[in-house]
C-alpha positions as CSV (number, residue, x, y, z in Angstrom):
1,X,-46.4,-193.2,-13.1
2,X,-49.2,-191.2,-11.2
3,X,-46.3,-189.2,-9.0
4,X,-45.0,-188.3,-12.3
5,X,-48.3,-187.1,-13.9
6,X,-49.0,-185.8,-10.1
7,X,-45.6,-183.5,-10.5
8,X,-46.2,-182.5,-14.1
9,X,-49.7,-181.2,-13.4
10,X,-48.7,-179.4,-10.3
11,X,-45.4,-177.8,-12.3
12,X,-48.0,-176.8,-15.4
13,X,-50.2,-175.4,-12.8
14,X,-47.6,-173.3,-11.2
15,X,-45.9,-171.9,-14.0
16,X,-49.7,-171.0,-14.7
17,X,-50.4,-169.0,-12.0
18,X,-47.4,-166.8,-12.1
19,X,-47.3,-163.9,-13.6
20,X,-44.9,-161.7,-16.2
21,X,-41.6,-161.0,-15.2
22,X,-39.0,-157.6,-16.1
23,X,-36.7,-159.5,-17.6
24,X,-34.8,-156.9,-19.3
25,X,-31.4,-158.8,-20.9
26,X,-31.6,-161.9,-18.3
27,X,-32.4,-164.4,-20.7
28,X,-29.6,-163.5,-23.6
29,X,-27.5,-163.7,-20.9
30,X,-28.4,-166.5,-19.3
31,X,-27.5,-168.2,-22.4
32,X,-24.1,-166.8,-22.6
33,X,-23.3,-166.9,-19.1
34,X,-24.5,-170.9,-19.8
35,X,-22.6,-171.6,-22.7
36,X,-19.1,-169.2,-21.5
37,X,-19.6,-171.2,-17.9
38,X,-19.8,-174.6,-19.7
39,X,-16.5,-174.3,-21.3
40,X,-14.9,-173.0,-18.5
41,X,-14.9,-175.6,-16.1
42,X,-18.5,-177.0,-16.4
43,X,-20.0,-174.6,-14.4
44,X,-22.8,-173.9,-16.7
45,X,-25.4,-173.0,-13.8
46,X,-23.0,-170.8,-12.2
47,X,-22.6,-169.2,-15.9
48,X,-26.1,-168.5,-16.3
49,X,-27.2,-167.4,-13.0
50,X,-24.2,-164.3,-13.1
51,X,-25.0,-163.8,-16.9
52,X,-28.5,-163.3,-15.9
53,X,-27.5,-160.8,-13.8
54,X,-25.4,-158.9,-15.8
55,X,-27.8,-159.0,-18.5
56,X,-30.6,-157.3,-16.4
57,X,-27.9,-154.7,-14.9
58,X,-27.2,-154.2,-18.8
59,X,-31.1,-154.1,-20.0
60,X,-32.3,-152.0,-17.0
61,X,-29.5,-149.8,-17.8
62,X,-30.4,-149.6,-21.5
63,X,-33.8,-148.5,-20.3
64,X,-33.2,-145.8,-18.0
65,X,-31.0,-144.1,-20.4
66,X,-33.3,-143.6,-23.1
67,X,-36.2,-143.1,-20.4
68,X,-35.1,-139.6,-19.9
69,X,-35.2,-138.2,-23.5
């Protein structure tokens, strides 16, 4: 019970400490990639990790487009 609360308190404390992220489009597609990879094969993790990436290819983009005008 102690290593438990020992890990949760070290995990709060970490996600604590970091800071913002650019995630331009990784989360949508992390869900996507997640629920597309689960129903093909089971390979949800696989799924969200490349929809992650293709979302923030998409998003950053998205952003450098209308950057310019």
């Amino acid at each position: 019970m102690k290593a438990i609360a020992l890990v949760l308190a070290l995990t709060l404390a970490g996600a604590g400490a970091a800071g913002t992220a650019e995630a331009r489009g990784c989360v949508r597609g992390a869900i996507v990639g997640g629920v597309v990879g689960h129903f093909a094969g089971h390979h949800a993790l696989l799924g969200a990790a490349a929809g992650c990436a293709i979302g923030h290819h998409y998003g950053s983009r998205h952003d450098r487009h209308y950057r310019r005008y």
